[in-house]
C-alpha positions in Angstrom: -3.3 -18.0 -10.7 -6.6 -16.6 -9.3 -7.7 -13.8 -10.8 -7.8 -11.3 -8.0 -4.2 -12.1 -7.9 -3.6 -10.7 -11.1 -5.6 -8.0 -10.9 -3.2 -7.1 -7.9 0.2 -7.7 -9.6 -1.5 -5.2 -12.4 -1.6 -3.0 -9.6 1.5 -3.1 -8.3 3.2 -3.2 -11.5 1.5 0.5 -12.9 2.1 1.8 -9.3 5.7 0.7 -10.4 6.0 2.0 -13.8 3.6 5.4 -12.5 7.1 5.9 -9.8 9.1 5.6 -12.7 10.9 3.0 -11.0 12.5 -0.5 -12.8 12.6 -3.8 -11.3 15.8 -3.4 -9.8 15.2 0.0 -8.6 11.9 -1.4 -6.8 14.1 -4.8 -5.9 16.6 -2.3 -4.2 13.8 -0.4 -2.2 11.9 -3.7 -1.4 15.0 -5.3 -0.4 14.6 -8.2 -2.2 16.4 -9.1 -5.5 15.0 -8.5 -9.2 14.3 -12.3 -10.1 11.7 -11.7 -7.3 10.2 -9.0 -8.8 10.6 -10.1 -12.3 8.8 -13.7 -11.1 6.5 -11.6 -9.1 5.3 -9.2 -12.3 5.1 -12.3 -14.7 2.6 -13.8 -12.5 3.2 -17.5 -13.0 3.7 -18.2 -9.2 1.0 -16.7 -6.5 3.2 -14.2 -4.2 4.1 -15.1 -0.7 2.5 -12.2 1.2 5.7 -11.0 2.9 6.9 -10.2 -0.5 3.7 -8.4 -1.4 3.9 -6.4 1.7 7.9 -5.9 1.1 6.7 -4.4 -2.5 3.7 -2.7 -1.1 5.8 -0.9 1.1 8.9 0.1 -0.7 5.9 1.3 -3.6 4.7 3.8 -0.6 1.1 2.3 -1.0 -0.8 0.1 1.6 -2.7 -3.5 1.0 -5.9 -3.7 2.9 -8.9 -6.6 3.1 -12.1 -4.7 2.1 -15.0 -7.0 1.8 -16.8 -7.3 -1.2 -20.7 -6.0 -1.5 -21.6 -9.6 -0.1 -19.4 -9.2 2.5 -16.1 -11.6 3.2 -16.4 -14.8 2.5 -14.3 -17.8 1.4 -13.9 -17.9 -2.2 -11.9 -20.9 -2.4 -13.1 -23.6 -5.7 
C-alpha cells in the first residue's frame, strides 16, 4: 500500500478513536458494515474512494486534493 495511503487511514483512524467512536459505531454512521472498516483500518487493501468518502463523512471531516510544494503531479512508480 502506498504510503500516503497510510498516512490517511492513520488519519481517519485517530479522527475515529478522537470521536470516541468503535468500528461499528463508525460502520453504523458510514452505513457500511464493520468488516469494512476493520479491512479498511488494517490497511492491507487500498480503499475504494466511495468508502473513504462514506467514512470521511459519517467522521464530520472533509478529504480534499492539495498539491504538494511541487505542485500535482503523477506520482505513480
Amino acid at each position: 500500500m502506498p504510503d500516503y495511503c497510510e498516512s490517511l487511514i492513520d488519519h481517519l483512524i485517530m479522527q475515529r478513536k478522537s470521536a470516541g467512536l468503535t468500528q461499528k459505531n463508525l460502520a453504523d454512521a458510514a452505513n457500511l458494515t464493520q468488516s469494512v472498516i476493520a479491512r479498511l483500518e488494517s490497511k492491507k487493501t487500498v480503499p475504494q474512494l466511495d468508502t473513504l468518502l462514506k467514512v470521511v463523512k459519517a467522521l464530520k471531516c472533509t478529504l480534499e486534493i492539495v498539491p504538494d510544494k511541487s505542485g500535482c503531479r503523477n506520482n505513480s512508480k
